[in-house]
C-alpha positions in Angstrom: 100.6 178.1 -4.3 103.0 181.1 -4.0 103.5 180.5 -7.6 100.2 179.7 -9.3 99.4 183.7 -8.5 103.3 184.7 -9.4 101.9 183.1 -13.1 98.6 184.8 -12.7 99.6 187.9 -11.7 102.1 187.8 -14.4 99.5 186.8 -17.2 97.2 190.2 -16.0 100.0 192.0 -16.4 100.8 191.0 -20.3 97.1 190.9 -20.9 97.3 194.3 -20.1 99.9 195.4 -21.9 98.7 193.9 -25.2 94.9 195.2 -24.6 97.0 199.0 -24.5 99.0 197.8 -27.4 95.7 196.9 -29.3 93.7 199.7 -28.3 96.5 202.3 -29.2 97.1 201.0 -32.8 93.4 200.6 -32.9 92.9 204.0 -32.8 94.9 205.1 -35.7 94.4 201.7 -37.8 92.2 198.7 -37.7 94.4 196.6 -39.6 97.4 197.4 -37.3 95.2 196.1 -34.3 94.2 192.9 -36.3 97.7 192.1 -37.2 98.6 192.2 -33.4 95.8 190.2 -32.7 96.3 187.6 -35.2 100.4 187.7 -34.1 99.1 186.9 -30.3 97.0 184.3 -31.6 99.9 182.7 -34.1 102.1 182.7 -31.3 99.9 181.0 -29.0 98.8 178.3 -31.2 102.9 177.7 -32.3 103.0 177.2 -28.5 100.4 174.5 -28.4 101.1 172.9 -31.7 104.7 171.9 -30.8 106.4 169.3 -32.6 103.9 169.5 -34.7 104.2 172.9 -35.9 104.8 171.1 -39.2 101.4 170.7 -40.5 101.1 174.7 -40.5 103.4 174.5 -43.4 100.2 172.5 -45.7 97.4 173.8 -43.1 98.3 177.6 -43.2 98.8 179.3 -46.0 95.4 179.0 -47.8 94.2 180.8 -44.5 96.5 183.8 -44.6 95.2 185.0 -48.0 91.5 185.1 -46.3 92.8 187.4 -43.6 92.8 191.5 -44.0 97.0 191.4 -44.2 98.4 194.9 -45.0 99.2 195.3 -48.8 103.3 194.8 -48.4 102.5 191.5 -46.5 99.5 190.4 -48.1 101.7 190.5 -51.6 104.3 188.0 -50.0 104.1 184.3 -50.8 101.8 182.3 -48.3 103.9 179.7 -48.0 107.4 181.4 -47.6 105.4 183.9 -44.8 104.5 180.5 -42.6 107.9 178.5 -43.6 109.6 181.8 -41.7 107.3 181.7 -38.7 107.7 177.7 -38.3 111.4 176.9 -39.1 112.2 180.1 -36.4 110.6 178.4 -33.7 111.6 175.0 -35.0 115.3 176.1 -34.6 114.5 177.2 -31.2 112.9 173.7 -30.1 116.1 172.6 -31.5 118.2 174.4 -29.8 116.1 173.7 -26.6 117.0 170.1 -27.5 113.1 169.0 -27.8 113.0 168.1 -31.5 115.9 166.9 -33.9 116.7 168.6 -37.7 117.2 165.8 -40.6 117.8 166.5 -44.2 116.1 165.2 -46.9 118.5 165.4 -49.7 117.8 165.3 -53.5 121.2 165.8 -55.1 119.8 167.1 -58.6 117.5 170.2 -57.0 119.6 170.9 -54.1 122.7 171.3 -56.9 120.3 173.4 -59.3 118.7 175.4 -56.1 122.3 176.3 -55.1 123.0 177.7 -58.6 119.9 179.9 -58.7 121.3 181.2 -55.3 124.7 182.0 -56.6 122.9 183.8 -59.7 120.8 186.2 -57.4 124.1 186.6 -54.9 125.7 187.6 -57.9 123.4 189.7 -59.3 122.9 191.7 -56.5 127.1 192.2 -55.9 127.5 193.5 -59.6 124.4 195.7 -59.3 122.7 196.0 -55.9 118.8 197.6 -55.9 117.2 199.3 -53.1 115.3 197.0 -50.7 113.4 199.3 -48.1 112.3 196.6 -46.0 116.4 196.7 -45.2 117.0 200.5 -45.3 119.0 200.3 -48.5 118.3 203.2 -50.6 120.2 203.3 -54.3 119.1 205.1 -57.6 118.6 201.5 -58.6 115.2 199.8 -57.5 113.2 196.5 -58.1 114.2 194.5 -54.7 111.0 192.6 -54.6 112.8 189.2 -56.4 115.6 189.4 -53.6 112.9 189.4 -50.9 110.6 186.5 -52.8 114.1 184.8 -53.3 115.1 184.8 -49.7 111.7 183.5 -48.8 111.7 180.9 -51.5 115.1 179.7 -49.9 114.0 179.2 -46.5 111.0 177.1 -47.5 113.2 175.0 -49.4 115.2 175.2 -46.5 112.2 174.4 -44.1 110.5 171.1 -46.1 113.8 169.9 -45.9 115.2 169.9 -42.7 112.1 169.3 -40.7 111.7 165.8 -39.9 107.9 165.4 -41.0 106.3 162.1 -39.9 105.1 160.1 -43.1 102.4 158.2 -40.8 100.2 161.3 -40.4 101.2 163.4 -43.7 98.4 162.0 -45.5 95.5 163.2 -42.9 97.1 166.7 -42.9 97.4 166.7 -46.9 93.7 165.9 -47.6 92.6 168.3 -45.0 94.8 171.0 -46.6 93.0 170.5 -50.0 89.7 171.0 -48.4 90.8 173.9 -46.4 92.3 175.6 -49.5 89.0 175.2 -51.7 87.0 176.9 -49.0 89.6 179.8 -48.9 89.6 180.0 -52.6 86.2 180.2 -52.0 85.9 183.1 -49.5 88.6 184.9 -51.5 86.6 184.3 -54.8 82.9 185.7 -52.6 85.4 188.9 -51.2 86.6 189.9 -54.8 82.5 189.9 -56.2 81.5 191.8 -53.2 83.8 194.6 -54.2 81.5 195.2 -57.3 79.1 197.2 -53.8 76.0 198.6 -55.4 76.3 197.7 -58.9 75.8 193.8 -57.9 75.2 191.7 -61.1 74.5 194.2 -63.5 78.1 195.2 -62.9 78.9 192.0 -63.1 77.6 191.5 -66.4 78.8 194.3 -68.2 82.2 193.5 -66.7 82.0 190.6 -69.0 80.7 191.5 -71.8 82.9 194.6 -72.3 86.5 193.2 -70.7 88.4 191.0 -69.5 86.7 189.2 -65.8 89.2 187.7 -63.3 86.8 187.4 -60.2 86.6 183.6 -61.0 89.6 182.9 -62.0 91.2 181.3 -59.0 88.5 179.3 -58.1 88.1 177.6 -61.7 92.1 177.0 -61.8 92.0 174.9 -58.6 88.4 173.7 -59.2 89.7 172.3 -62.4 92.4 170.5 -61.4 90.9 169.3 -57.6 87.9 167.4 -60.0 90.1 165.3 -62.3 92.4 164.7 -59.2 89.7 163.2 -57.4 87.3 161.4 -59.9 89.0 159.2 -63.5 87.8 160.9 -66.5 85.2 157.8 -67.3 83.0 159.5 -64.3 82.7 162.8 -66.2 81.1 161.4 -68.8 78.5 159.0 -66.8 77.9 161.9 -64.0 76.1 164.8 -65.6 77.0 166.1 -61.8 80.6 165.9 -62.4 80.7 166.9 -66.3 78.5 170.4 -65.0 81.1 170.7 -62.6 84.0 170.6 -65.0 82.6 172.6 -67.6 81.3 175.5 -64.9 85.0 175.4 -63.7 86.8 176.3 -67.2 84.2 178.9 -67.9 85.4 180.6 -64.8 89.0 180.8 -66.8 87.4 181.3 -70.1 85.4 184.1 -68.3 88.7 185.9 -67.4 89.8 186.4 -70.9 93.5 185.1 -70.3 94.1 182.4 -73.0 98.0 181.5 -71.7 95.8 180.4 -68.0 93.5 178.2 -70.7 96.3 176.9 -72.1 98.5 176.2 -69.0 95.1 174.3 -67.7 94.4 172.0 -70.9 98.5 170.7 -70.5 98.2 170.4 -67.2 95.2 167.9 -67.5 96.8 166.2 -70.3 99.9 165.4 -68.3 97.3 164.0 -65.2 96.0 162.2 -67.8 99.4 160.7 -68.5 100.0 159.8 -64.8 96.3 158.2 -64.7 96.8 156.6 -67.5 94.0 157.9 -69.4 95.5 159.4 -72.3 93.5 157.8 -75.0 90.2 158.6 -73.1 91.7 162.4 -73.1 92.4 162.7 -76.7 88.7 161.1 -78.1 87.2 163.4 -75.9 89.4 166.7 -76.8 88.4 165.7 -80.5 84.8 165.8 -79.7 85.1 168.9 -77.8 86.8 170.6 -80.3 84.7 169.4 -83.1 81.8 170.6 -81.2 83.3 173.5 -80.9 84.0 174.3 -84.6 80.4 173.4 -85.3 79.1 175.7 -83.0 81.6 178.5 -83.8 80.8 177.9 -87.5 77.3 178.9 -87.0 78.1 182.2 -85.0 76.7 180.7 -81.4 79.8 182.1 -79.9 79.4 185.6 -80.8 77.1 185.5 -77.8 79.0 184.9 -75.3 80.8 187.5 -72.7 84.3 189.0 -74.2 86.5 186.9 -72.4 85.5 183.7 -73.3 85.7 184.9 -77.1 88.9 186.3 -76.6 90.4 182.6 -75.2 88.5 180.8 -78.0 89.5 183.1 -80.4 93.0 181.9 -80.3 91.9 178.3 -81.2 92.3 177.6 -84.8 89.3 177.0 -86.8 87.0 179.0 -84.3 84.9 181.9 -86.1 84.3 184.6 -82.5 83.6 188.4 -82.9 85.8 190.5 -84.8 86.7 192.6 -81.9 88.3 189.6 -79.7 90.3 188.1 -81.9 91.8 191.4 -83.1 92.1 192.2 -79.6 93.7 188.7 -78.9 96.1 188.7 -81.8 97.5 192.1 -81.2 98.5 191.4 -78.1 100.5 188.1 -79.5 101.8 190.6 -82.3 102.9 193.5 -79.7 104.9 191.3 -77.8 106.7 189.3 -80.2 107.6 192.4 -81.9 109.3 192.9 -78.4 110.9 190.0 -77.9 112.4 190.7 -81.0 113.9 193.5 -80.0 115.5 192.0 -76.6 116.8 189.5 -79.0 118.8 191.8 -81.1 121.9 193.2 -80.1 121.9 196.4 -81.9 118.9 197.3 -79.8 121.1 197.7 -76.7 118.0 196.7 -74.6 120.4 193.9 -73.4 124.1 194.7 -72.9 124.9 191.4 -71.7 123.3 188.5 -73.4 126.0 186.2 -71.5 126.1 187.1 -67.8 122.9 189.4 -68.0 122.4 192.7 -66.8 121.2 192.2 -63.3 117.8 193.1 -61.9 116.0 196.6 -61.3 115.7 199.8 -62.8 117.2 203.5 -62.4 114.5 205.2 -60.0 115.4 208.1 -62.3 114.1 206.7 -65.6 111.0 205.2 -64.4 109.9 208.4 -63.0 110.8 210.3 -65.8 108.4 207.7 -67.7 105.5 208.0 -65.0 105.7 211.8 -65.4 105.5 210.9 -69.4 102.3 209.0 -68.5 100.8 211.2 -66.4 101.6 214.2 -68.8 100.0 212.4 -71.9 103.4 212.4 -73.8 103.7 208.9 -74.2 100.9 206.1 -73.8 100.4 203.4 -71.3 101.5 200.1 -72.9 104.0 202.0 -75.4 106.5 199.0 -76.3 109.2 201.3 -76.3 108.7 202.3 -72.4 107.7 198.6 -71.1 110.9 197.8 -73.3 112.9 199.9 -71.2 110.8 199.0 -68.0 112.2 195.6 -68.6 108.5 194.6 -69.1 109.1 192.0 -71.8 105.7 189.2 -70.8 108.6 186.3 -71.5 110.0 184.3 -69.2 113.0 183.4 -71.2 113.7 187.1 -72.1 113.4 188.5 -68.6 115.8 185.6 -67.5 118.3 186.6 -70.1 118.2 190.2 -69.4 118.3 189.3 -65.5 121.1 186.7 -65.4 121.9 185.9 -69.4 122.4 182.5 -71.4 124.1 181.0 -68.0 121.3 182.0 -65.6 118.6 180.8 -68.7 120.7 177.3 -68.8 120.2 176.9 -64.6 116.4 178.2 -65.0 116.0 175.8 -67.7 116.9 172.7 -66.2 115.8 173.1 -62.7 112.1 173.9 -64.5 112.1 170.9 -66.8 113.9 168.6 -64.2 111.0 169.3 -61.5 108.7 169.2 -64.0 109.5 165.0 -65.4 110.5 164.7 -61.7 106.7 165.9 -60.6 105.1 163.5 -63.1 107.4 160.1 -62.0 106.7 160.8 -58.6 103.0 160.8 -58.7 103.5 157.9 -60.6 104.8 156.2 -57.9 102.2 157.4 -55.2 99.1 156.0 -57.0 97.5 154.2 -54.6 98.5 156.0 -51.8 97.0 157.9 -49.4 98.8 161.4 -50.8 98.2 160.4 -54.0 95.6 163.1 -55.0 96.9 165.6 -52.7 100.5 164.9 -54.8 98.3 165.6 -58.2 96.5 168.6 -56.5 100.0 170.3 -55.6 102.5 169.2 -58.0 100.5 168.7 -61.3 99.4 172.3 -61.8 103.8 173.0 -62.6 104.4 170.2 -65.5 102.7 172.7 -67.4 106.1 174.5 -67.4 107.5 171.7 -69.8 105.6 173.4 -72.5 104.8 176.6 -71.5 107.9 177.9 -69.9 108.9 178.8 -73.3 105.6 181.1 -74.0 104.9 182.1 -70.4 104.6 186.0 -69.5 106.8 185.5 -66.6 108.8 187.4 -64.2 111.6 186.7 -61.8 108.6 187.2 -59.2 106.5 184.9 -60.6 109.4 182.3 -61.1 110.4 182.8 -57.6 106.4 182.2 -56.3 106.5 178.9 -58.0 109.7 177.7 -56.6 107.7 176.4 -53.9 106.4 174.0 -56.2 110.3 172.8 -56.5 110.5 172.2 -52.8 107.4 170.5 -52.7 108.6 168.1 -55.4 111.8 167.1 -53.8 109.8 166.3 -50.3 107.6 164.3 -52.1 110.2 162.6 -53.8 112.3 161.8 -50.7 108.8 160.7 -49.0 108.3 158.3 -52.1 111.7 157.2 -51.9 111.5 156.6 -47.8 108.5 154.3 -48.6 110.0 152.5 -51.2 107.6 153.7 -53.6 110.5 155.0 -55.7 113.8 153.7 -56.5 116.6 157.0 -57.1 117.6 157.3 -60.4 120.6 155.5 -60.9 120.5 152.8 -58.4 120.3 149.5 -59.5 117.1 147.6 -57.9 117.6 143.6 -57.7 114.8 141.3 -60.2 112.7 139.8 -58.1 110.0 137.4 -59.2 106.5 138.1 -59.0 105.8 134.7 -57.3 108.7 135.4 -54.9 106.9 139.2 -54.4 103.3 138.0 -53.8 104.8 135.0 -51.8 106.7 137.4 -49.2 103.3 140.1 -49.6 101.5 137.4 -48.3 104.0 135.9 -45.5 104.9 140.0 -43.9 101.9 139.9 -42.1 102.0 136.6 -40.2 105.5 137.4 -39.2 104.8 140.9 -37.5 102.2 138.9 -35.6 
């Protein structure tokens, strides 16, 4: 009894302290109270979740991008901000001795993983950047790929050690897709509401002047969700599902990015691989593109908004507006003129083509080229200042200015490994009951195997999608755990298909 209203008392007295807590921050920001609030609430539900803490890592990140984060948090990978919170209080049930750690090991990206980690180690030895989340202050700044690289890490770290129960990975994995449409969703209904007053007609000269992003998200993962979930023959006997598709790529084609078009159309084509539709894809490519020639050839695209011109544009044979496709093919022009530059050595833009020259920039010169800006001297999107900003929109340049030819070679294969690794694995789950969720996650990266090469990437951006690499290898050691997968390697004993359906047939008498 005595200590029923000990706990009580002691439960007024932390309410207490958190309402004063909430109401002082409160006062001087509304964020600042929500983020306490949302903390208390985290913490709580850790508390009740347990053991099974580990469905937050599929369950909780599509959530966090609904909520009103500050900007520095808000900027920080989902996944990595979740993998923190769970595998902390996961190594403190360990430690507690109320849940075990087991490693799922995939010799190939563990190997690679641990050579990207050497790279950034190195990198930041020979030229260490300012990171003010850790009170370093140099003249050298650009620490956001160390912090992105730490977090990519520990999620690698997290899916791997955590001993995640098959049995109920495929309830959590459907519900996750569904929980992330709806927050792409809300996301997608927040961005349009920040048009305010000008409501659609804002909207609609948006498009038809520029470039308009506010779909963007939702058609990427509407896109792939739909094929993931229906074969391609039921596009073309549901008007339903064909509306659906086609009102998901003009959300891309609406934002005016053609390498997001692009990355899309492989994408699908290396589903289509894994579903073993590849013929159906191709006839109906050709009648989409012929279409689309037709059309084109008869001007009924110069009616549509700027975006979807500018993407069309770069398709050969298409006749759009003048005015996008010189827009479109100056901006191929200005940056391979650039990468031509980062690929000569008399340029000096690269000192080191071998080990590279590290990351980040003197503080000194990039102010000196924000005063330029601000001053009118020199133009925003001058090549020479995003030359020297280490602004290059290349993957493989960035990565050769960052780390050099070695750090390329590691980049290289851990992208294209992942990448044939993604596409045997979902192989092996058709049929399964994680077999869309596999396509949904995993899919979306094999675009890499062609596009790596053209991508306007960044360190940052290569770091965000390194939780694509984790995901792989967990679903390739849950393939391998349920013999859905032999390792590469291992020899597997012939067995006759008589024999097979013989002992299919005899297992479930004998667990009787």
């Amino acid at each position: 009894m005595a200590g029923s209203i000990v706990g009580k008392v002691l439960a007024c007295i932390v309410l207490v302290v958190l309402c004063f807590i909430i109401g002082a921050q409160a006062a001087e920001s509304a964020v600042s109270s929500m983020v306490i609030i949302a903390a208390v609430v985290g913490v709580v539900f850790m508390l009740i979740m347990g053991p099974r803490s580990w469905m937050l890592l599929f369950l909780l990140p599509p959530i966090i991008q609904v909520l009103p984060l500050p900007y520095s948090v808000a900027r920080f990978n989902n996944h990595y901000l979740v993998a923190i919170v769970v595998l902390g209080y996961w190594i403190v049930m360990w430690g507690m001795g109320y849940v075990k750690m087991r490693w799922r090991s995939m010799w190939l990206l563990d190997l690679l993983t641990l050579v990207i980690l050497g790279l950034m180690v190195a990198s930041y030895v020979r030229k260490p950047v300012s990171v003010d989340a850790l009170g370093l202050d140099t003249d050298n700044i650009g620490g956001r790929p160390y912090i992105l690289a730490i977090g990519a890490f520990i999620y690698y770290l997290t899916i791997s050690c955590i001993p995640i129960k098959n049995a109920q990975l495929g309830k959590v994995l459907n519900l996750s897709i569904w929980v992330t449409l709806i927050c792409v969703i809300l996301v997608t209904i927040k961005g349009l509401a920040g048009y305010g007053a000008a409501g659609y007609d804002g909207m609609v000269d948006s498009m038809q002047g520029s470039r308009f992003g506010a779909f963007l998200t939702l058609g990427e993962y509407a896109v792939v969700m739909l094929y993931a979930l229906f074969p391609l023959v039921r596009f073309i006997t549901n008007p339903a599902l064909l509306l659906g598709m086609a009102a998901s790529f003009g959300m891309i084609l609406l934002s005016g990015f053609r390498s997001f078009f692009a990355i899309k159309v492989v994408a699908l084509v290396f589903m289509s691989i894994v579903k073993k539709e590849v013929c159906l894809m191709v006839g109906l490519a050709g009648l989409c593109y012929a279409g689309l020639i037709l059309v084109s050839a008869g001007g009924g695209l110069s009616v549509l908004p700027y975006g979807v011109q500018r993407v069309a544009g770069a398709i050969p044979g298409v006749i759009v507006d003048s005015e996008a496709q010189r827009d479109g093919d100056s901006s191929s022009d200005w940056r391979y003129e650039m990468w031509g530059w980062a690929l000569d050595p008399r340029t000096r833009f690269i000192k080191d083509y071998v080990w590279g020259d590290g990351i980040g920039l003197s503080k000194k010169e990039n102010d000196r080229d924000v005063r330029a800006i601000m001053r009118g001297e020199i133009l925003y999107g001058d090549q020479n200042q995003f030359a020297s900003s280490k602004q290059w929109h290349s993957m493989i340049v960035t990565t050769i200015q960052s780390w050099g030819y070695v750090g390329l070679v590691a980049v290289f294969l851990i992208v294209n490994c992942t990448g044939l690794l993604i596409i045997r694995i979902c192989m092996s789950l058709r049929g399964t009951a994680i077999y869309v969720p596999a396509l949904i996650m995993l899919m979306p990266f094999t675009s890499n195997l062609v596009f790596f090469y053209l991508d306007a990437g960044t360190l940052e951006k290569f770091f965000n999608f390194f939780a694509s690499i984790a995901q792989a290898k967990f679903f390739y050691c849950v393939a391998r755990e349920e013999g859905l997968l032999i390792p590469w390697g291992q020899r597997k004993r012939y067995i006759p298909k008589m024999i097979q359906d013989y002992e299919d047939k005899l297992r479930p008498a004998q667990q009787q």
